[in-house]
RODOSE-627439 format. One line per 8 residues: number of its first residue (from 1); their letters; for each residue x, y, z of C-alpha. Coordinates in pm, 1 decimal, padded with zeros to 6 digits. Layout:
BEGIN
NUM) a) X,Y,Z | ...
***
This chain:
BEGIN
1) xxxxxxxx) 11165.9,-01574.1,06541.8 | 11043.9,-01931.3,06603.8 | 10718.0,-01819.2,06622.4 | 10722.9,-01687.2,06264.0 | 10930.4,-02031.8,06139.3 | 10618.1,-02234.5,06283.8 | 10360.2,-02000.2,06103.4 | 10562.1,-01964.1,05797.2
9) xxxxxxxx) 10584.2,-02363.5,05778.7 | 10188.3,-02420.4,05864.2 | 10110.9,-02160.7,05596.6 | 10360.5,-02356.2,05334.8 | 10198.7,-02705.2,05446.9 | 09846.3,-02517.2,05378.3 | 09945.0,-02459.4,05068.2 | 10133.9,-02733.5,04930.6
17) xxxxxxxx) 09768.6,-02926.6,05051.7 | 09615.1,-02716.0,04862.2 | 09785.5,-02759.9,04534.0 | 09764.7,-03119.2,04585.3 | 09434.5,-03129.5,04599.2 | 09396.4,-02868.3,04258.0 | 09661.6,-03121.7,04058.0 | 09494.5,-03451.9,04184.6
25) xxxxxxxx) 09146.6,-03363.0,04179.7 | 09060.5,-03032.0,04105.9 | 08947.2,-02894.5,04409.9 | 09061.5,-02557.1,04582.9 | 09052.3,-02611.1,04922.2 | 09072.1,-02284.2,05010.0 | 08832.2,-02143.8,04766.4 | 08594.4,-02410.3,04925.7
33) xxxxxxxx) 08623.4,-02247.7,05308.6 | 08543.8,-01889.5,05184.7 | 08248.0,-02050.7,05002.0 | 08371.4,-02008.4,04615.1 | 08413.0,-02224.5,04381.2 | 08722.4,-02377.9,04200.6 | 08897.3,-02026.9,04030.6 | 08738.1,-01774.2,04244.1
41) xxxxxxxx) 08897.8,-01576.7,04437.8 | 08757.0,-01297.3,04748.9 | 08984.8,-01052.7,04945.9 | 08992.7,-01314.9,05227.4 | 09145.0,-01588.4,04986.1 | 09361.0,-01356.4,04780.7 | 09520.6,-01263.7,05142.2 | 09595.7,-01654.6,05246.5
49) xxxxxxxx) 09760.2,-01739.6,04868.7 | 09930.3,-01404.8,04963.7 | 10069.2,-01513.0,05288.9 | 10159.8,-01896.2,05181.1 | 10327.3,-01670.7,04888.4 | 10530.5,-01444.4,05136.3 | 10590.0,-01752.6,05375.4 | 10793.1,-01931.5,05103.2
57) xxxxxxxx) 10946.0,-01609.8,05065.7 | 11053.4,-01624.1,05396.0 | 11194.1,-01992.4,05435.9 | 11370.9,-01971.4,05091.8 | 11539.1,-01663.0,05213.7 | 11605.9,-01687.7,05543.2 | 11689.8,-02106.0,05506.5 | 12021.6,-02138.5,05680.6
65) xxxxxxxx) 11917.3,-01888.9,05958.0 | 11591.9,-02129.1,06031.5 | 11858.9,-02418.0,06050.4 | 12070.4,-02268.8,06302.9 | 11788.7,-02145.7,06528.5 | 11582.4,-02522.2,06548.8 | 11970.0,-02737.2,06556.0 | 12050.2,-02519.4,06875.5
73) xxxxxxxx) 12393.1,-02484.9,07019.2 | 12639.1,-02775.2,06963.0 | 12781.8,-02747.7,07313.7 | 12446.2,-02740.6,07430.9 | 12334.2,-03077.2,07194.2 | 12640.7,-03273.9,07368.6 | 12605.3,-03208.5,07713.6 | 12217.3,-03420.3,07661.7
***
């Protein structure tokens, strides 16, 4: 599952970027790598705003779960 917390967070980081670039300066970043400009949209960006979509999904969902896996084991934390 940490696997999918890591990708989840990259994807969330992707897009947050993103948006900060469209607010400050509009500029879609990742309308830019598929080779569109600012508005378009293609199958291969409709799939990444669909994934950062479905990765906040994820962490607002499963929040306190991600917490417990990345704290680790109290017992475990005091014997360091």
């Amino acid at each position: 599952m940490k696997k999918i917390d890591v990708i989840a967070a990259v994807l969330l980081v992707i897009g947050g970027l993103n948006w900060a670039l469209v607010g400050a300066a509009r500029f879609d970043l990742v309308a830019t790598i598929f080779g569109m400009r600012f508005g378009e949209t293609s199958a291969l960006s409709s799939i990444v705003y669909l994934l950062v979509g479905l990765s906040a999904i994820y962490q607002a969902v499963s929040w306190k779960g991600i917490q417990r896996r990345w704290s680790g084991s109290p017992a475990v934390a005091r014997a360091r």
